[in-house]
KOLGUDO-183578 format. One record per residue (C-alpha): z, y, x. Coordinates in steps of 0.001 Angstrom, whole numbers, plus 500000, padded with zeros to 6 digits. Each point is the difference from the previous one (the first is absolute). Layout:
N
ZYX...
This chain:
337
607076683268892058502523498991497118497264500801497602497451497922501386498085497952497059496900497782500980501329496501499516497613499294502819501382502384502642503864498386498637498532496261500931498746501470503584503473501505500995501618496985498735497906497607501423499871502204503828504224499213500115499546496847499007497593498375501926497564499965502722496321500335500080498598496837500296496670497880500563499051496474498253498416499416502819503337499958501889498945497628502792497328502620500753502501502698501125502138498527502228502475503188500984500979500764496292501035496882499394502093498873503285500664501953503155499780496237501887496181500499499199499469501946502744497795498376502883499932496701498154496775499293500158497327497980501975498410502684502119500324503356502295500144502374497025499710500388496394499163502860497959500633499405495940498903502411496925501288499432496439499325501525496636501234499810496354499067501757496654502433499084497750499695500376495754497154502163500718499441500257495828503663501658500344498801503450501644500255498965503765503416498221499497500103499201503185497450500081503174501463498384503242498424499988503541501186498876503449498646499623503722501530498241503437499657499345502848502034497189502252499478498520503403501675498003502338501990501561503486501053498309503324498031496857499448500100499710503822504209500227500601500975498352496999500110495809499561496563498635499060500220499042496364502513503369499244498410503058498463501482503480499760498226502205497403499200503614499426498771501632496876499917503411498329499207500130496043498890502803497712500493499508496211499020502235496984501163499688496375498721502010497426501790499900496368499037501476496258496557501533501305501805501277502869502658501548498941502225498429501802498643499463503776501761497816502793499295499742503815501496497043502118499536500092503771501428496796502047500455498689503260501166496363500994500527497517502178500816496578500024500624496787502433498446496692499455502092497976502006498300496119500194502178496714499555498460497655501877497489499358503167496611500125497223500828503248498762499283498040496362503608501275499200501263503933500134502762501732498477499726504123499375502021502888499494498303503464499293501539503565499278498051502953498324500891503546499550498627501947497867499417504279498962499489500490496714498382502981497754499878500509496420498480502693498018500356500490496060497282502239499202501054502119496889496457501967499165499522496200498784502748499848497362500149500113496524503136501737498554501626499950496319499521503865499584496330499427500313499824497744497342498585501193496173498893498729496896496145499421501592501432498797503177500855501238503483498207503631500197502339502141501290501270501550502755503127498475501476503129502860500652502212497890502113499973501539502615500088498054504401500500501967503050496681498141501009497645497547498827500839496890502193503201498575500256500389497846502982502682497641501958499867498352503689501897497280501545500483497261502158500314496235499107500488496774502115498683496590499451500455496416501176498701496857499446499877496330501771497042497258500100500018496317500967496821498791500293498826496187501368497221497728500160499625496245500551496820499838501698498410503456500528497888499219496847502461500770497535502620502703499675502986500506497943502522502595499637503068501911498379500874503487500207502554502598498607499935503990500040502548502873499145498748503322499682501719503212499246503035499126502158501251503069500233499843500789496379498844503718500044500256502015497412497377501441497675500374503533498326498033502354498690501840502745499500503186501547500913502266499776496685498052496774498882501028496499500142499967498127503173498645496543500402500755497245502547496953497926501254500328496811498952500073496984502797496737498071498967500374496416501089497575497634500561499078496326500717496897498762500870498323496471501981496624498482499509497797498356502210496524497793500468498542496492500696496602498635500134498693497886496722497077499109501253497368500592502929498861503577498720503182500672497629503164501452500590503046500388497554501752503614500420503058500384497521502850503080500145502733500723497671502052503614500170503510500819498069501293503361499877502616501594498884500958503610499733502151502243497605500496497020497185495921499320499983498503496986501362496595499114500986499029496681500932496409498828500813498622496073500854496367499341500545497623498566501963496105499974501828497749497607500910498076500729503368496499498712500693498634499897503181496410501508500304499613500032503654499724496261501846501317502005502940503931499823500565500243502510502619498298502334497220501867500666496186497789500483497686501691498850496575499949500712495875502787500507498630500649499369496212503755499740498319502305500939497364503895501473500197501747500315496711503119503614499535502526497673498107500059501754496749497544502552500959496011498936500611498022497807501721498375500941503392496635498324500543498418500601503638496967500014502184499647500126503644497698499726502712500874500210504020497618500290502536500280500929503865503804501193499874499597501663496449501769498690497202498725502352496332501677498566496735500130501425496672501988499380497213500807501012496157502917499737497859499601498489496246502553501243498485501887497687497882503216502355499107501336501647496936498035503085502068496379498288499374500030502160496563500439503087501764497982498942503189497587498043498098500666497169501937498901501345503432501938499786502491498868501640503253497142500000502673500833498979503610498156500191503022501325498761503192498737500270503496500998498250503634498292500010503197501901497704503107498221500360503068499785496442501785500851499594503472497048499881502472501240496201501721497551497409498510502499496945500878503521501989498977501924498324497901500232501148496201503422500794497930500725498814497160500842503298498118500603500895496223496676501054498050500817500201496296
């Protein structure tokens, strides 16, 4: 390993102890970015589906995909407006044309206890554990012995008791959410998230160095009002911190309503977030009977654009709530973008 040369495979380890995978569309996957997520939505169940292609030009820099599920338990023995949620969440992060390969399986829960008689009002708290698996895939290196004066075209003799390196461990998460509304029209809200509580450690091999997972930090709030009779305003913000790096993201969509039916969302979705620093995140939605598809692409605005050629990354995302069946229940204000 301590001759290991491709600059590329150098940014991926860095970049795997430094920070998390994550989604520009992070208001489309609620349990990566706040355990308090869970079962905060309007509706029995929701299934959700992300995925993110990174500085494809870059060989495959990084590929990123992710898919929930969360639901609601007890509806029947708790107080009316409280929610207790269940989820379970299976990530996948592939690095450097997978070389470097990392599985994330979690489970949380988290209470949305309301503040007053409406239920316009809640306060959460959600946990998340987490089992991790990471795989370094060494048949994919590129090693200085290999390199001559027409390139890389020999054989490697370092020599690995086998051709995959791989760690496991367990990680804890937290997070809290306030969320309100003034009328059941509008909503509003303000969370914050720590993840890697337990700060495991990461190590590839036994006489290498050891690294501590970094806390990664984050703030988040947004919310939505009506502008109009078929417009709504949806605006987020996200802050992160982890390891020294920051990451913060403000944006906004406009809604239009295409269906005159109220009992029935069918709405277009058109909006633009902005990576401080980073790129600008134009997106497109539609949602129709429960399912919500955006998609979204960075423009890459960096010192990176040279290398990247100023594209930033494809993003799909996917959600699917399934409405209750009671035509007169009341709807939640809950947090959409």
């Amino acid at each position: 390993m301590k001759k290991v040369l491709v600059p590329l495979l150098l940014m991926v380890c860095i970049s795997a102890y430094a920070q998390d995978p994550h989604f520009s569309q992070f208001f489309s996957s609620p349990l990566t970015l706040n355990p308090a997520y869970t079962g905060k939505f309007d509706g029995t169940f929701r299934v959700a589906g992300n995925y993110r292609n990174q500085w494809p030009t870059i060989n495959n820099a990084f590929t990123t995909a992710t898919a929930s599920v969360d639901f609601a338990l007890l509806q029947n023995r708790i107080p009316e407006f409280d929610t207790w949620g269940v989820g379970i969440m299976g990530l996948n992060d592939q690095s450097g044309n997978k070389i470097l390969n990392n599985n994330f399986i979690s489970v949380s829960t988290a209470y949305h206890k309301a503040l007053d008689e409406n239920g316009y009002h809640t306060l959460t708290v959600g946990f998340q554990g987490t089992y991790a698996n990471k795989r370094l895939d060494l048949t994919r290196v590129t090693f200085e012995d290999q390199l001559t004066a027409f390139g890389f075209t020999r054989a490697t003799d370092e020599v690995f008791n086998n051709s995959n390196v791989t760690i496991d461990y367990f990680d804890v998460n937290a997070g809290m959410l306030y969320s309100g509304s003034t009328n059941g029209f509008n909503n509003f809200y303000l969370g914050a998230s720590t993840y890697h509580i337990s700060r495991p450690e990461e190590k590839f091999t036994s006489t290498g160095e050891k690294f501590i997972l970094n806390q990664r930090l984050t703030v988040h709030g947004g919310g939505y009002v009506p502008i109009g009779r078929i417009t709504t305003f949806h605006g987020s913000f996200i802050h992160q911190r982890q390891a020294g790096a920051t990451e913060t993201v403000l944006g906004g969509a406009i809604a239009f309503n295409l269906s005159d039916d109220e009992d029935i969302e069918t709405n277009l979705y058109t909006g633009l977030w902005y990576r401080f620093g980073d790129a600008f995140i134009p997106y497109v939605g539609i949602e129709f009977s429960g399912f919500r598809l955006g998609y979204s692409y960075d423009i890459n605005n960096s010192s990176l654009k040279t290398a990247s050629n100023s594209r930033g990354g494809n993003e799909i995302s996917l959600i699917f709530i399934r409405k209750p069946s009671d035509p007169g229940r009341k709807k939640l204000g809950c947090p959409k973008f």
